[in-house]
C-alpha positions as CSV (number, residue, x, y, z in Angstrom):
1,X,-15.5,-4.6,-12.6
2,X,-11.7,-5.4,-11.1
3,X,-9.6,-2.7,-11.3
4,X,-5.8,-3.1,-10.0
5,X,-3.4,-0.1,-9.3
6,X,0.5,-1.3,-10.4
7,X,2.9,1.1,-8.3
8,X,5.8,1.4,-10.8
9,X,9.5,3.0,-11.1
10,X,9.9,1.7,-14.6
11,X,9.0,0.0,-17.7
12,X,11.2,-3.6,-18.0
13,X,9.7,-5.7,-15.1
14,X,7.0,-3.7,-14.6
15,X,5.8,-4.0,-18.0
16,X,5.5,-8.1,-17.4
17,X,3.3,-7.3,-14.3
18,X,1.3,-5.0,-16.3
19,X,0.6,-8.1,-19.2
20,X,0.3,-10.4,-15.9
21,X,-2.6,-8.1,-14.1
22,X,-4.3,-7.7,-17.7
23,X,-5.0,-11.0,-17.8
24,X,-7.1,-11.4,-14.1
25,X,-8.0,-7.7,-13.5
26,X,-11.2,-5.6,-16.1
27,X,-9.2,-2.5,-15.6
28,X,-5.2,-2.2,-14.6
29,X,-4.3,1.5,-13.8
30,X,-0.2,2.4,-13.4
31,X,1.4,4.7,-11.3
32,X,4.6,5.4,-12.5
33,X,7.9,7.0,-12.1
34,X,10.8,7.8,-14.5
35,X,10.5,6.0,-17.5
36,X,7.1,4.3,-16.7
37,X,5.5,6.7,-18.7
38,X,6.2,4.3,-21.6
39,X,3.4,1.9,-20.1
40,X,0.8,4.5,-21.3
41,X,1.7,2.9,-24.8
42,X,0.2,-0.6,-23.5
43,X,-3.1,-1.3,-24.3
44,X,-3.7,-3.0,-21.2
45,X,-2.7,0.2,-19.6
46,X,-6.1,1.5,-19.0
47,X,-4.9,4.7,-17.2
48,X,-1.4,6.2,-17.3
49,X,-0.9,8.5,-13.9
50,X,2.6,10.5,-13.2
51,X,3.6,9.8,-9.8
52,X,5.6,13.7,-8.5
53,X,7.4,11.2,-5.4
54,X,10.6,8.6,-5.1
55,X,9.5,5.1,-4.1
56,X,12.3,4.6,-2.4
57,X,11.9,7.6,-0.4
58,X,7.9,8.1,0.5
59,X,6.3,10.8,2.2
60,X,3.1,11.4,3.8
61,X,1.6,13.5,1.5
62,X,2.9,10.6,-1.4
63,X,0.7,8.1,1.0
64,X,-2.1,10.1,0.9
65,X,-1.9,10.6,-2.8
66,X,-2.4,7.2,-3.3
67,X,-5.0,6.6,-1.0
68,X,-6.9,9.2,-2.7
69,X,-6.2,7.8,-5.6
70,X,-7.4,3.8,-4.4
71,X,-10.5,5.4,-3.5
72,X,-11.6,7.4,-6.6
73,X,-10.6,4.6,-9.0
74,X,-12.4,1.5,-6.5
75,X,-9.0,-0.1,-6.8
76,X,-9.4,-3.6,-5.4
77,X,-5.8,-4.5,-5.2
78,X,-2.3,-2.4,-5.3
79,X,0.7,-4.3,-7.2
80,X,4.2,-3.9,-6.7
81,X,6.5,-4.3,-9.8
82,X,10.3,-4.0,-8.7
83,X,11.9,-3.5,-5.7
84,X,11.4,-0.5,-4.6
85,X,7.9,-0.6,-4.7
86,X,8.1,-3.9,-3.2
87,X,9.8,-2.5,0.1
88,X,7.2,0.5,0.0
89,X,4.3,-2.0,0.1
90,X,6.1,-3.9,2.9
91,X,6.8,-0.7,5.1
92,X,4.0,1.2,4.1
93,X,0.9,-1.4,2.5
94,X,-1.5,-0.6,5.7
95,X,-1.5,2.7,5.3
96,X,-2.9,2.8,1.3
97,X,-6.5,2.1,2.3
98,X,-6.6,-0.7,-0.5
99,X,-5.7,-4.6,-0.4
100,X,-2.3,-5.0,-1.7
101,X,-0.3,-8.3,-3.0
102,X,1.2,-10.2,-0.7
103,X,4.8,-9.0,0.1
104,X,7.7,-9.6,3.1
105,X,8.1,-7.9,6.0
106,X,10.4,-4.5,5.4
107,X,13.0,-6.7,8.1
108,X,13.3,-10.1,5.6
109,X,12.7,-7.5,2.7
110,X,15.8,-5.8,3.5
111,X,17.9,-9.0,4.6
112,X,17.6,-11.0,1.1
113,X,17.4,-7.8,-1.5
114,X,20.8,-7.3,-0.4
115,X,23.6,-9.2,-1.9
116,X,25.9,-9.2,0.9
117,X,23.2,-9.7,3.2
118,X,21.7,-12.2,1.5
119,X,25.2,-14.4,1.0
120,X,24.8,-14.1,5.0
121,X,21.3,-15.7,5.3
122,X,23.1,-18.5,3.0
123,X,25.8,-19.5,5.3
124,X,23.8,-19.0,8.0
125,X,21.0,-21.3,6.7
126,X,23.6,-24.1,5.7
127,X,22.6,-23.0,1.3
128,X,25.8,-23.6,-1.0
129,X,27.0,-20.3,-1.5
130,X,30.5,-19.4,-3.3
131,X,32.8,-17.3,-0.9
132,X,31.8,-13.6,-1.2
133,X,33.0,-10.7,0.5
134,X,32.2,-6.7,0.9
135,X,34.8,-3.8,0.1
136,X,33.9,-0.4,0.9
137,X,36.4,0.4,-1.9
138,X,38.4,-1.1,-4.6
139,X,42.0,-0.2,-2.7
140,X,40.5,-2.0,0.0
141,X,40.0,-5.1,-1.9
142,X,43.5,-5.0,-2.7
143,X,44.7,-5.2,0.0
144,X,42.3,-7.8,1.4
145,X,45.7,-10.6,2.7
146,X,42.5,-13.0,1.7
147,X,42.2,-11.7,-1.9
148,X,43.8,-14.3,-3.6
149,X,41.4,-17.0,-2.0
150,X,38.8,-16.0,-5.2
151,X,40.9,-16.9,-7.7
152,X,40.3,-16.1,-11.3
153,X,37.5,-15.3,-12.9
154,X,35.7,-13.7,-10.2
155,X,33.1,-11.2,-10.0
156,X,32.4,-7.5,-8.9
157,X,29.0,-6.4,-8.3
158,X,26.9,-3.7,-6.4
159,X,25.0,-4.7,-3.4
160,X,21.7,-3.6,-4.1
161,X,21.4,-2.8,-7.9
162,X,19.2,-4.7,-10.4
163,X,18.6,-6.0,-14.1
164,X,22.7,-6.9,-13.6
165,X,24.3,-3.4,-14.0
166,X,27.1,-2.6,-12.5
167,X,28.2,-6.6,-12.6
168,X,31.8,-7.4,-14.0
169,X,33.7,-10.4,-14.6
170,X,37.6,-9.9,-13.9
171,X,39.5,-12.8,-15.4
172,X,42.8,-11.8,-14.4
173,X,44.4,-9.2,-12.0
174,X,45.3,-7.0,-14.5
175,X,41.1,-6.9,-15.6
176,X,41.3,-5.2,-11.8
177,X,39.8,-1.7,-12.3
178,X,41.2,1.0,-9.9
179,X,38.1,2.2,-8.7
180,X,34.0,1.6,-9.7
181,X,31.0,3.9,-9.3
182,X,29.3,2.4,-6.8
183,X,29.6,1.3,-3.2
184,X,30.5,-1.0,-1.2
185,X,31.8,-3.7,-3.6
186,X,30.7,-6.9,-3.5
187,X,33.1,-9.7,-4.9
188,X,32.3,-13.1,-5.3
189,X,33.7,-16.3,-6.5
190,X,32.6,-17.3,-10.0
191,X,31.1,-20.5,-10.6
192,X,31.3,-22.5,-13.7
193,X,28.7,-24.0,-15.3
194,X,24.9,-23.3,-16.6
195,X,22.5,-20.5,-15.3
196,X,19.4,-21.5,-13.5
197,X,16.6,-19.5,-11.7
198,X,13.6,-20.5,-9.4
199,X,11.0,-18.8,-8.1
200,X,8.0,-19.3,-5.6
201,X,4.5,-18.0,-4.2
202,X,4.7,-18.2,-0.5
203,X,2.2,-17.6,2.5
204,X,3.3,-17.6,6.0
205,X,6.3,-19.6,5.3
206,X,4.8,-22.2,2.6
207,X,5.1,-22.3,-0.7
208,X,2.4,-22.4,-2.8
209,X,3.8,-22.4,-6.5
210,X,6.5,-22.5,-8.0
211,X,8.5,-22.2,-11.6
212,X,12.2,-22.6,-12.4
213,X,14.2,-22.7,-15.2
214,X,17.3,-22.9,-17.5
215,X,17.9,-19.9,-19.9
216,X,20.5,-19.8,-22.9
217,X,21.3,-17.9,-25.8
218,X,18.6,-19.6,-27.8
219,X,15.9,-20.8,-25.4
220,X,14.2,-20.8,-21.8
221,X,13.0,-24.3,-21.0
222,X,11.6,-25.3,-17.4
223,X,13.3,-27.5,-15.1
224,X,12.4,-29.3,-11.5
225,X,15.8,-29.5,-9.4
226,X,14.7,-30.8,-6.2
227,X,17.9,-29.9,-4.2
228,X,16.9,-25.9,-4.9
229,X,13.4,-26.9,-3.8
230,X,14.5,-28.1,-0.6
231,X,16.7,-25.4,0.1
232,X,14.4,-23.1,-1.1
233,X,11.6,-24.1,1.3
234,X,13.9,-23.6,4.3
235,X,14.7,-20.4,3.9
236,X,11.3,-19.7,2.9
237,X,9.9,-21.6,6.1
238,X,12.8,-19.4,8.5
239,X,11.7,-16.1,7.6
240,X,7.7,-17.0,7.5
241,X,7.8,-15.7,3.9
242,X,5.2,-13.7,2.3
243,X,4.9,-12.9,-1.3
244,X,7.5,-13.4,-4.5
245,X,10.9,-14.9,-4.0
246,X,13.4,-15.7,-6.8
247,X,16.7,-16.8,-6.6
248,X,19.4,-16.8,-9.1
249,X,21.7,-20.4,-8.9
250,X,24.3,-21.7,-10.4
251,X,24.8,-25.5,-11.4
252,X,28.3,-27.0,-12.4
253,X,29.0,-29.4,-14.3
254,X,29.1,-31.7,-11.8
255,X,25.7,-30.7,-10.5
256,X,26.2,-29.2,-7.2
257,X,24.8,-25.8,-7.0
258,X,25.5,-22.3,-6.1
259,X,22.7,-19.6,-5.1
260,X,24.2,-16.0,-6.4
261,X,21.5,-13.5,-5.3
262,X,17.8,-13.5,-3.9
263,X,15.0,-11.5,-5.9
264,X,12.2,-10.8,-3.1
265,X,9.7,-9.5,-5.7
266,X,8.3,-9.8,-9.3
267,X,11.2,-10.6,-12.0
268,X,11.6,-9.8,-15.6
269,X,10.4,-13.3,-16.9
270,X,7.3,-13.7,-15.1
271,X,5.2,-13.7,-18.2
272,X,6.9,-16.8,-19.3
273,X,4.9,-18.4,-15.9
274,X,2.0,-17.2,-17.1
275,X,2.4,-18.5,-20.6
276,X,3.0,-22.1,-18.8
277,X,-0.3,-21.6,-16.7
278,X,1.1,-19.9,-13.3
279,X,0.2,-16.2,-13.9
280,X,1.5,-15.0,-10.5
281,X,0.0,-12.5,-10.4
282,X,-3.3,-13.7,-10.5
283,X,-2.2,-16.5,-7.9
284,X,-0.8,-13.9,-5.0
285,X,-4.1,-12.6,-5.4
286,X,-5.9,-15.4,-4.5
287,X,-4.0,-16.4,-1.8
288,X,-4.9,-12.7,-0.4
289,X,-8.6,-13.0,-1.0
290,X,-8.7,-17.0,0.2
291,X,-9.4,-18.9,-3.5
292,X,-6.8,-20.8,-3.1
293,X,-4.2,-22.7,-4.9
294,X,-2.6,-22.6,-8.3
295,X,-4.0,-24.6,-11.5
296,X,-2.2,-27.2,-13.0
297,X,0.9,-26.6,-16.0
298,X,2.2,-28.1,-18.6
299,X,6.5,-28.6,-18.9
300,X,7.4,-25.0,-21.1
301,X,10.0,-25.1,-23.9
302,X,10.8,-21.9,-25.4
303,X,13.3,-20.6,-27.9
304,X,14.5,-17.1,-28.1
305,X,12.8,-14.2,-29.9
306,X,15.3,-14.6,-32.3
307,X,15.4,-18.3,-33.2
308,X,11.1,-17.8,-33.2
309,X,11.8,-14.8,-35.7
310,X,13.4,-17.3,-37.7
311,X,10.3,-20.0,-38.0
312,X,7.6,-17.3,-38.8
313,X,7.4,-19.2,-42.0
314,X,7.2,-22.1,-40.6
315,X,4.6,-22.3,-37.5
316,X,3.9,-26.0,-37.8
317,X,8.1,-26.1,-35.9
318,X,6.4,-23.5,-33.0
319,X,5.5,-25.8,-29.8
320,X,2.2,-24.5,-27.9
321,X,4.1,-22.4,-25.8
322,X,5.5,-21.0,-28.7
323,X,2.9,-19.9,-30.1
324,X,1.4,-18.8,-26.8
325,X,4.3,-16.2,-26.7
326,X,3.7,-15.0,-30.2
327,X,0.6,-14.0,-29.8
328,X,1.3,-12.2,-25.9
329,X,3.6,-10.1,-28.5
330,X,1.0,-9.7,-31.0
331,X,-1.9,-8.9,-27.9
332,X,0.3,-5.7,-27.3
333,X,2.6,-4.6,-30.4
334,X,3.7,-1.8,-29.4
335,X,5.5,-2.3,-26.3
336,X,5.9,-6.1,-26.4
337,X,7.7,-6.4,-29.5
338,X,9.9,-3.9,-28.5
339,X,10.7,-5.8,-25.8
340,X,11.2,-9.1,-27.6
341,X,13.8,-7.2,-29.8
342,X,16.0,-5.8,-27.1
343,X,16.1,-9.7,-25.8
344,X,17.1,-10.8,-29.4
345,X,19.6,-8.3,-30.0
346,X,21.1,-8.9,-26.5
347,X,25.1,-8.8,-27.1
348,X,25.9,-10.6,-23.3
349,X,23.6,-12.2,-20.7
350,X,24.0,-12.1,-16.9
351,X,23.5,-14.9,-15.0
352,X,22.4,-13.9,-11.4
353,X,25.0,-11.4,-11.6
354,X,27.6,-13.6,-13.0
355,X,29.0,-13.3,-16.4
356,X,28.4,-16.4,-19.0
């Protein structure tokens, strides 16, 4: 019996590493924060336990909590499911008494969960970045004599949110707000063109899997662009990375590309992986106990809950992954579905923190 303990803050992202643990681990248990109680409803949930602390800000008696808790339940390995239960894992993993994924030191952490930071590493590392910049304020950013080197659209982000809130697109000087609820304020060129994301299994600077891909409106279909590959694999190879990394990029038209922001930990499509073969998951866990590598895919095609809605009727159209995705939302109704209809009824997408 397998049992796996998923540290969580919440129920978007940390739902998909729930499904993703289900499918390698006998029992998954969830620790949860805030609105993580809603993983209770999952049944692959197979214990629901209220965590009284703040991830981002442990305490002893929080370490010892889960310690106890690691060794009443046998758990054989502790998952992270966001970022800030990522960074307590990286800070904090040895002192949990269990094995725990595979995760970056709290140092690289730190350097590529930040925006600004992270736009940094880009330039520093020779990666196509578009020109970014940090205001403490929006009056600041006014006055900035090199303002007007953005140009129109551009965007205005936080520096360490997630899940795209607190991103905006300004299209004109006018669109300039006076002031925003967060700080500092990152602004950064927009690029044109189509989003694309990519993200790898790494150990000790080597990557070990991978999947990217091209979302729209209507469908997430898997790609191979070997220029974000090779970039990719240097910045992985500089910081002797460990774990999950993701990076949102841009592509213009005229294919050169952008990378916007770097996700050092699960993210909120994972499950599509899985669907194509790489449950990551079950793949960082190897790599921790020494099975080694990942199995073989197949090329994924699939279109949005909505347009699938629409060919219910019809399931000779679904591809296999298709129907692979149907029934993960039919495995788990009650959360899953949910889920699919918040995607369908999207009304805007965010593209690594840029606006379509």
């Amino acid at each position: 019996m397998k049992r796996a303990l998923v540290l969580a803050n919440g129920p978007r992202i940390q739902y998909r590493v729930l499904r993703c643990a289900g499918e390698c681990f006998d029992e998954v248990y969830v620790l949860g924060a805030n609105d993580a109680y809603l993983l209770k409803r999952s049944r692959f949930c197979k214990r629901f336990i209220d965590f009284t602390g703040d991830f981002a800000y442990i305490r002893p008696s929080d370490l010892a909590d889960i310690r106890r808790l690691c060794a009443v339940h046998k758990i054989d390995m502790v998952l992270p499911s966001c970022s800030r239960t990522t960074r307590l894992l990286a800070a904090h993993g040895a002192e949990i008494g269990a094995p725990y994924y595979p995760v970056p030191d709290q140092d690289t952490f730190d350097a590529l969960d930040d925006k600004w930071r992270f736009a940094g590493v880009c330039a520093d590392l020779d990666l196509p970045v578009p020109l970014t910049r940090r205001f403490a304020t929006m009056a600041e950013l006014r006055r900035d004599p090199d303002f007007a080197r953005f140009g129109f659209p551009l965007i205005l982000k936080p520096a360490a949110m997630s899940g795209g809130y607190g991103v905006r697109r300004i299209d004109s000087a006018e669109e300039l707000p006076e002031h925003l609820d967060y700080a500092p304020i990152i602004c950064q060129a927009y690029v044109p063109g189509e989003e694309l994301s990519a993200f790898y299994l790494c150990e000790a600077g080597k990557i070990f899997a991978s999947f990217s891909y091209r979302r729209t409106l209507t469908k997430l279909e898997e790609i191979r662009v070997p220029d974000i590959d090779a970039h990719a694999s240097r910045l992985v190879a500089h910081f002797r990375y460990d774990g999950v990394i993701g990076f949102d990029i841009r592509r213009r038209p005229d294919g050169e590309i952008a990378f916007i922001e770097c996700n050092p930990r699960f993210w909120y499509h994972m499950e599509v992986a899985m669907l194509a073969g790489l449950n990551f998951v079950t793949l960082g866990c190897r790599l921790r106990e020494e099975e080694g590598g990942p199995a073989d895919t197949d090329t994924l095609k699939i279109r949005s809950p909505r347009r699938l809605c629409g060919n219910l009727l019809t399931p000779w159209r679904l591809n296999r992954a298709e129907r692979a995705y149907l029934r993960y939302i039919v495995r788990d109704p009650a959360i899953s579905g949910w889920a699919a209809f918040q995607s369908a009824i999207g009304r805007y997408r965010l593209a690594g923190g840029q606006l379509l």
